[in-house]
mmCIF file as gemmi writes it, N, C-alpha and C atoms, coordinates in Angstrom:
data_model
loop_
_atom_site.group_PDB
_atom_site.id
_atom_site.type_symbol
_atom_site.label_atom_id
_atom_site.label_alt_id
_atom_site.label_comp_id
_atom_site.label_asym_id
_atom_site.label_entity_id
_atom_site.label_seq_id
_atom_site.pdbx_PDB_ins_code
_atom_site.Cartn_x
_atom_site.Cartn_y
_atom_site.Cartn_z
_atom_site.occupancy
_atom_site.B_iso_or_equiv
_atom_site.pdbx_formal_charge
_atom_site.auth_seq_id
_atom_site.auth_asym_id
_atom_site.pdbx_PDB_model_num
ATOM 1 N N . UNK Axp A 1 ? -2.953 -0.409 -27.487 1 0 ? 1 A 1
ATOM 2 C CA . UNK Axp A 1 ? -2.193 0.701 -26.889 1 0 ? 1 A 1
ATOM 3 C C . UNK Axp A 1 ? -1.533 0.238 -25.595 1 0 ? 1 A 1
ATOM 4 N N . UNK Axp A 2 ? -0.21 0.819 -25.258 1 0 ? 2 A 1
ATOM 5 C CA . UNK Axp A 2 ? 0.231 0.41 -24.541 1 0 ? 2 A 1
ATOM 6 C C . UNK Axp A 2 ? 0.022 1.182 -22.79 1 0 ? 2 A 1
ATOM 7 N N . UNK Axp A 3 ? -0.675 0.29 -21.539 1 0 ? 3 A 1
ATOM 8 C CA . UNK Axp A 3 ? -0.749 0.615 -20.525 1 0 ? 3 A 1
ATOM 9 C C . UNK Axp A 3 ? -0.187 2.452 -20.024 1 0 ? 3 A 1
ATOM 10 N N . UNK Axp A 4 ? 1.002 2.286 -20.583 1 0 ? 4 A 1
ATOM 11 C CA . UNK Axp A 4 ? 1.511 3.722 -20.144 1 0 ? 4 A 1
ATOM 12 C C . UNK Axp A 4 ? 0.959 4.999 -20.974 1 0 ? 4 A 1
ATOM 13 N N . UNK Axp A 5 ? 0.674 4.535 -22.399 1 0 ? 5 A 1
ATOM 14 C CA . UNK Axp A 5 ? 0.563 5.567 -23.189 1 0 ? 5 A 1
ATOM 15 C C . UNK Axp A 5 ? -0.881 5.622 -23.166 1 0 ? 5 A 1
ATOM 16 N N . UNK Axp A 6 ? -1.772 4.979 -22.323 1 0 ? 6 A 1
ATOM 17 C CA . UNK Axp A 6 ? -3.286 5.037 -22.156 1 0 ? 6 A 1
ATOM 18 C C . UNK Axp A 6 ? -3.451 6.127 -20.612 1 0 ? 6 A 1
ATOM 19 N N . UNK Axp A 7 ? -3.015 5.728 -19.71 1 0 ? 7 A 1
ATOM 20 C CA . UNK Axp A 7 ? -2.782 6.506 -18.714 1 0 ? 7 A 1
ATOM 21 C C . UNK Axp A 7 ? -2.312 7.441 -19.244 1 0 ? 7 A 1
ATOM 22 N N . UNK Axp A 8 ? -1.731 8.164 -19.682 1 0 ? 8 A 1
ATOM 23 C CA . UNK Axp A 8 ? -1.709 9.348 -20.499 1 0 ? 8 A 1
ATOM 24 C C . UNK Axp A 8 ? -2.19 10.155 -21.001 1 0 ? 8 A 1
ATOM 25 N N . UNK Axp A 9 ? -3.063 9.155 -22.003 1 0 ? 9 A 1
ATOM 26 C CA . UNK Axp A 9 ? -4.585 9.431 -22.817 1 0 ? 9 A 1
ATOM 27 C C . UNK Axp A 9 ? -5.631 9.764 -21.884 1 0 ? 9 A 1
ATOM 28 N N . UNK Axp A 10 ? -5.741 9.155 -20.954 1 0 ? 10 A 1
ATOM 29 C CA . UNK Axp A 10 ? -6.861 9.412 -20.213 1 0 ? 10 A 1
ATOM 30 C C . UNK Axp A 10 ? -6.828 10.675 -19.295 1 0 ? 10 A 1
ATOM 31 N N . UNK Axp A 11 ? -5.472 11.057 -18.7 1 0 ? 11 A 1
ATOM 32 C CA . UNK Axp A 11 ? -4.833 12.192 -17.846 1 0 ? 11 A 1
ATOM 33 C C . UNK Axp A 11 ? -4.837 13.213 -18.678 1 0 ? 11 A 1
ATOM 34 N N . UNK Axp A 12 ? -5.257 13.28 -20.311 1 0 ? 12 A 1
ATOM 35 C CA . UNK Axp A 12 ? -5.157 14.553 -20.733 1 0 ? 12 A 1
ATOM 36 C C . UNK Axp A 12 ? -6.038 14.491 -21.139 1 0 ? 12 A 1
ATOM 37 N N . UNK Axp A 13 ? -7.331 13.678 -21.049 1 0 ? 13 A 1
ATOM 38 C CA . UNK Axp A 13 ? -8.844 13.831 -21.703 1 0 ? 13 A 1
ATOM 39 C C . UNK Axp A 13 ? -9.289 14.162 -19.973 1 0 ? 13 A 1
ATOM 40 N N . UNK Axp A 14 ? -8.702 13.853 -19.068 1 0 ? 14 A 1
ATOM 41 C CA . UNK Axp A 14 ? -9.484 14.461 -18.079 1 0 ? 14 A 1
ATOM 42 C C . UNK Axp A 14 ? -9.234 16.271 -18.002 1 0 ? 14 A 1
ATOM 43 N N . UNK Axp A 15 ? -8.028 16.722 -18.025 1 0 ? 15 A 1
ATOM 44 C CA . UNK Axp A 15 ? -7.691 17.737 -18.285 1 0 ? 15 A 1
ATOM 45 C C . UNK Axp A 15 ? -8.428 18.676 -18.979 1 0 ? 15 A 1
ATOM 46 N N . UNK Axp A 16 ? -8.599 17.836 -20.438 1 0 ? 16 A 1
ATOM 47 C CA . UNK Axp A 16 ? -9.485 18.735 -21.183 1 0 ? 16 A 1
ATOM 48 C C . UNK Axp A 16 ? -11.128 18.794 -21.003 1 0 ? 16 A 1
ATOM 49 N N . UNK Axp A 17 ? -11.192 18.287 -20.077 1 0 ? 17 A 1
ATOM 50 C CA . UNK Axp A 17 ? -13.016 17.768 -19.204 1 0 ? 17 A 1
ATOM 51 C C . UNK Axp A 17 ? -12.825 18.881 -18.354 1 0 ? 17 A 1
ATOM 52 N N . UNK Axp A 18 ? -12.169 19.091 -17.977 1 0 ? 18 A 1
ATOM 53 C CA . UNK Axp A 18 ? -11.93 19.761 -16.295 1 0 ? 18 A 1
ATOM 54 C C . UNK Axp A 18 ? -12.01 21.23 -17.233 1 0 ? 18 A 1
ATOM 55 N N . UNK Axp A 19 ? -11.298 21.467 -18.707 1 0 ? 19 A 1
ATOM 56 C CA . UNK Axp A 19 ? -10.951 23.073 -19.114 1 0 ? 19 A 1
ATOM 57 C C . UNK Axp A 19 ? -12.292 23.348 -19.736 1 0 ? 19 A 1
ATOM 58 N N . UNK Axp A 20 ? -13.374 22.225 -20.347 1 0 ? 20 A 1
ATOM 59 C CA . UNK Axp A 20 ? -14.739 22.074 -20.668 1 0 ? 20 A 1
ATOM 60 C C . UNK Axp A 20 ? -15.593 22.82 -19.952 1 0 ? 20 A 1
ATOM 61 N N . UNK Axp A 21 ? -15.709 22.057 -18.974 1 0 ? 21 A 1
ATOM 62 C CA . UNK Axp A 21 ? -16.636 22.511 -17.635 1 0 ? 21 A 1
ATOM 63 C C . UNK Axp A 21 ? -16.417 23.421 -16.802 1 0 ? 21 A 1
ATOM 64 N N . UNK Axp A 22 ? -15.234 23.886 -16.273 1 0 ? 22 A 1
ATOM 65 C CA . UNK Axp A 22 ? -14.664 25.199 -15.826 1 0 ? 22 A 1
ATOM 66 C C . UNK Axp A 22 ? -14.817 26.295 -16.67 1 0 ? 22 A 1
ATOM 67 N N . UNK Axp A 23 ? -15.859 27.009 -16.197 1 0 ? 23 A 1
ATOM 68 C CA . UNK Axp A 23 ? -15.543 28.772 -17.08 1 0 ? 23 A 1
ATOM 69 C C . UNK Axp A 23 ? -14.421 28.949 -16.608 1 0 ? 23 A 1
ATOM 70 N N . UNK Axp A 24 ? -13.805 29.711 -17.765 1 0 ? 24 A 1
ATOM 71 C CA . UNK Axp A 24 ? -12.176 30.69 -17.851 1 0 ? 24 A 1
ATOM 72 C C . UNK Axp A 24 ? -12.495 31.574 -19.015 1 0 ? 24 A 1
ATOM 73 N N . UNK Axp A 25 ? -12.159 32.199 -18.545 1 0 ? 25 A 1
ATOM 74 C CA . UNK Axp A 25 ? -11.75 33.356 -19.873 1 0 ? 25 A 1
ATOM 75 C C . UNK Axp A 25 ? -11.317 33.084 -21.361 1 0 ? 25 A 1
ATOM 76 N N . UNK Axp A 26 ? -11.477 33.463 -22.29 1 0 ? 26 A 1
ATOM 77 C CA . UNK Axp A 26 ? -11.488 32.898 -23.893 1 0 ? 26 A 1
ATOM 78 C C . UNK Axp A 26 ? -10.218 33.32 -24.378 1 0 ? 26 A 1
């Protein structure tokens, strides 16, 4: 995979870590 498109990958698996662990509304 290419450098840019991993930084990417990783910026939207943190995202979805952060919407995991944060209660919000359903």
């Amino acid at each position: 995979a290419k450098p840019h498109t991993a930084k990417i990958t990783k910026e939207k698996f943190d995202e979805l870590e952060e919407v995991e662990v944060l209660p919000h509304p359903a």
